[in-house]
DOROLUM-374654 format. One line per field, with one value per residue (C-alpha): residue number from 1; x, y, z. Coordinates in Angstrom, 2 decimals. Layout:
<atoms>
num <- [NUM,...]
x <- [X,...]
y <- [Y,...]
z <- [Z,...]
</atoms>
This chain:
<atoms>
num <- [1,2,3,4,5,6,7,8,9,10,11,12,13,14,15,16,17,18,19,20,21,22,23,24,25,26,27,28,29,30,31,32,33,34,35,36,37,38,39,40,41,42,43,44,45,46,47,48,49,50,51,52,53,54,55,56,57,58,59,60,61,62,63,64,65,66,67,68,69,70,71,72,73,74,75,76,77,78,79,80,81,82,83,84,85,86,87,88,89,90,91,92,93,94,95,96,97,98,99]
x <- [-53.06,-54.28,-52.22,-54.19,-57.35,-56.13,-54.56,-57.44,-59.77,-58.02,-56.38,-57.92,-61.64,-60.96,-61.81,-59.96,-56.48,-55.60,-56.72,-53.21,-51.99,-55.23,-54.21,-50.73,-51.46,-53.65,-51.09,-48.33,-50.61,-51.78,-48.25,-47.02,-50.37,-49.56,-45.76,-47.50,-49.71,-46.68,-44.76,-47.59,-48.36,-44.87,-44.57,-46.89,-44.31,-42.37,-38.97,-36.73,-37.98,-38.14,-35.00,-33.39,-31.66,-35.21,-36.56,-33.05,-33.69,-37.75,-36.71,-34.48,-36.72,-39.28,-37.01,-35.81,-39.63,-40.97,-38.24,-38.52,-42.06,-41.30,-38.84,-41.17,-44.25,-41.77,-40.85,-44.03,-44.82,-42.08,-42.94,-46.74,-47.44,-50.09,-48.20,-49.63,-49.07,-51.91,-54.39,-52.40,-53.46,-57.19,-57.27,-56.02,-58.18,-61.08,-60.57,-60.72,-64.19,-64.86,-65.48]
y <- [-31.40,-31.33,-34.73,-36.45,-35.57,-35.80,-39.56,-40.44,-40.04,-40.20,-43.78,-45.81,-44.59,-45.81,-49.33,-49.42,-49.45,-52.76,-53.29,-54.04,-50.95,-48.86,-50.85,-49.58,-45.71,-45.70,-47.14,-44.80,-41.77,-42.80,-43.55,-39.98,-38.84,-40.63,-39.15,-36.09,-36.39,-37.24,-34.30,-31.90,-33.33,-33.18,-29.80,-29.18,-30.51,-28.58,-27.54,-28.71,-32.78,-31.70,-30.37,-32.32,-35.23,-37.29,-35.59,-36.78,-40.40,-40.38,-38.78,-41.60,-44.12,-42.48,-42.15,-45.88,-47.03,-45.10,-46.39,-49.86,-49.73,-47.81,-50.59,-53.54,-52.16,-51.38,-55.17,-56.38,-54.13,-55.60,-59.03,-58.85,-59.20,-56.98,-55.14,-56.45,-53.68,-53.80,-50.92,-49.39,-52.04,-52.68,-49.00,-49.57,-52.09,-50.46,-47.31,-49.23,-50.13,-53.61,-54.56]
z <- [-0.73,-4.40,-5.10,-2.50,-4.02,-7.62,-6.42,-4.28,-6.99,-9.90,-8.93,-6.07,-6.70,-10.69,-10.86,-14.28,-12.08,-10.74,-7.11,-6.36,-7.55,-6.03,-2.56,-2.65,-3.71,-0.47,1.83,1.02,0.86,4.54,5.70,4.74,6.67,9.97,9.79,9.03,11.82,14.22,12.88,14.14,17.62,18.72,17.92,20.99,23.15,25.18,23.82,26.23,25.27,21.52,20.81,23.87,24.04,24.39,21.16,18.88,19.94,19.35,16.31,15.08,16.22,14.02,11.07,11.48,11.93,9.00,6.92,7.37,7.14,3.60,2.72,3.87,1.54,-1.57,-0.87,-0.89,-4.16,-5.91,-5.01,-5.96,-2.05,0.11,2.82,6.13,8.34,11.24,11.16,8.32,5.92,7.18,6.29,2.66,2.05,3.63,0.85,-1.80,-3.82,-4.27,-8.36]
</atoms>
């Protein structure tokens, strides 16, 4: 939790970091929150789905998902693009202070 904060402020709310940089910070950081998020949740489910034969393949398909989705933004990062991911990105964009 103290990375977030020390991230959140100490990067995207600095206007002496490049937007582009500040944009990506806050998209990772709220990517690990919404696996987060899904990691809690289906803990509430009952055990027979989440360690059944349903739960392995929602699993995977949340392992594949996340990954691509990491792979796509590293992508864009690399090639000086803004990941266009909806909801995630209006999100990103919506964090960050305008110069």
């Amino acid at each position: 939790m103290a990375y977030f904060f020390v991230a959140y402020l100490g990067v995207v709310r600095r206007k002496e970091w490049p937007r582009f940089f500040r944009f990506h910070v806050v998209m990772g950081m709220l990517l690990e929150i919404a696996l987060q998020v899904i990691g809690t949740v289906s803990r509430w489910m009952p055990l027979a789905i989440y360690w059944g034969k349903l739960g392995m393949h929602f699993w995977t398909a949340v392992a594949f998902a996340y990954l691509f989705t990491v792979l796509e933004c590293i992508r864009c990062a690399l090639a000086g693009m803004y990941a266009d991911f909806p909801f995630v990105g209006d999100a990103a964009y919506i964090q960050i202070p305008y110069d």
